[in-house]
N, C-alpha and C positions, 0 to 999 in steps of 0.2 A: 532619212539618211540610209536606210539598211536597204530599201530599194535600189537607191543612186546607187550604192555601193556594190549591189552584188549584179545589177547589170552592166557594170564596170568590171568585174572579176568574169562574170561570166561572156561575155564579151573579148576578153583579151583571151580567156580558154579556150573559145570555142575557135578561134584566129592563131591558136596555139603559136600565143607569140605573149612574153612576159610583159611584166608593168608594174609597177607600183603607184601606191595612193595613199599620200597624207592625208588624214584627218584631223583636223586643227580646230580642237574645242574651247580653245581661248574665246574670250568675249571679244578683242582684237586679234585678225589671226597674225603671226610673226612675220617675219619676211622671211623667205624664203630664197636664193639664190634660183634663177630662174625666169623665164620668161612672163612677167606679171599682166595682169590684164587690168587696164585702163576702168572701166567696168567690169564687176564679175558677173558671170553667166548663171545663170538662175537653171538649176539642173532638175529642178521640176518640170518646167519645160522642153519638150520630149526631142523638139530639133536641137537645145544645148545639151543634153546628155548624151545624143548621138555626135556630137560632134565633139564630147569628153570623151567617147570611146574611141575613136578616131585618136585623137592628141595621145591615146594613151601607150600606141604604138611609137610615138618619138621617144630617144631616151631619155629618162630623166624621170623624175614623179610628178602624178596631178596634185594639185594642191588642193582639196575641199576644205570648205570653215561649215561651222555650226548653223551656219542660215544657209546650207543648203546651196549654194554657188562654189564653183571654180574659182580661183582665186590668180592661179600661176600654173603654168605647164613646162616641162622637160628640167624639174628641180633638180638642183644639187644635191644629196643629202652628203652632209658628211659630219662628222665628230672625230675624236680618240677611240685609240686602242682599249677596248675593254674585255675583259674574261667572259668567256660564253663564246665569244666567235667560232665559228667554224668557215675556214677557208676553201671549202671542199663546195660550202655552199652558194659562193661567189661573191663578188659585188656588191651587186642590189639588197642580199640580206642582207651583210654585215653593214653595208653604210645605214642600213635602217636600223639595225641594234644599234647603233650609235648612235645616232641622231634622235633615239628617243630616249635615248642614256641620257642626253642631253639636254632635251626640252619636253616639258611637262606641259599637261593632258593633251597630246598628241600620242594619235593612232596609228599604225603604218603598217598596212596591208601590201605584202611580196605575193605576185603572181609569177611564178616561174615556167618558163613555157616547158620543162620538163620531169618539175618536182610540186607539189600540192601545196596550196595556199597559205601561206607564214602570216601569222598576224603577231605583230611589236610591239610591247609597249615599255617603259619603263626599261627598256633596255636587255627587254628579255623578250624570247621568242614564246607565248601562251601558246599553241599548240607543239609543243614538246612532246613528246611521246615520255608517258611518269611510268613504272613499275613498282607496284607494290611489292613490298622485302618483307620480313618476319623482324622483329626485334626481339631484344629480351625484353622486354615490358608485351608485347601484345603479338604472339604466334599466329595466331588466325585472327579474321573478324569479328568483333561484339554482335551479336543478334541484336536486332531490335527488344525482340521479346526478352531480353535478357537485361539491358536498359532501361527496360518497364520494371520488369522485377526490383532492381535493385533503386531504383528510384520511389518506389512504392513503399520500402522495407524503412528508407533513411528515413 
């Protein structure tokens, strides 16, 4: 899968033109709104993942399931308003924070033809950018060696 996938990412990059990709780890994948395929395409096979790369420039998202096939092309995502949105970031991401706000164990990777690669799950964007803060409970970081000591002592 992590092959399929990143020369689908890298592909719609280097073409510097966006796309998105479900990945749909149900055991049946859902339906998806979208152009569905009669047969799905077996993206082991080197001529259907060049022609997933291709499909990935129409709008809409590819649909991948867990065995490794295309499923549906130029998907709808959509869902509800949910907190976390950012409309600055367009479209493509927020219908993907939605849409996995929505449906479980689905993966939704945003390729934006001007902003670094989003990956969604649960309705949240995992590459966030996090900042560590100080609390009152812990000003700087525990040392390792300092976890060993005090584990050692209990």
């Amino acid at each position: 899968m992590f092959k399929i996938v990143t020369s689908i990412v890298h592909g719609a990059a280097r073409q510097r033109h966006g796309c998105t990709i479900v990945i749909d780890l149900n055991e049946k994948p859902i339906f998806i709104s979208g152009h569905s395929l009669e047969q799905p395409l077996d993206l082991e096979k080197h001529e259907y993942l060049e022609l997933a790369k291709s499909l990935s420039k129409v709008d809409g998202a590819l649909h991948l399931g867990a065995d490794l096939k295309l499923h549906s092309f130029a998907c709808l995502l959509d869902g509800h308003f949910i907190p976390g949105e950012d409309r600055a970031r367009g479209a493509r991401f927020n219908s993907a924070l939605r849409f996995t706000a929505e449906h479980h164990n689905i993966i939704v990777i945003v390729v934006s033809s001007d902003d670094p690669v989003s990956i969604m799950i649960d309705g949240v964007a995992l590459n966030t950018k996090w900042q560590w803060k100080p609390s009152l409970f812990c000003n700087e970081p525990v040392l390792l060696e300092k976890w060993v000591t005090i584990s050692e002592s209990s």
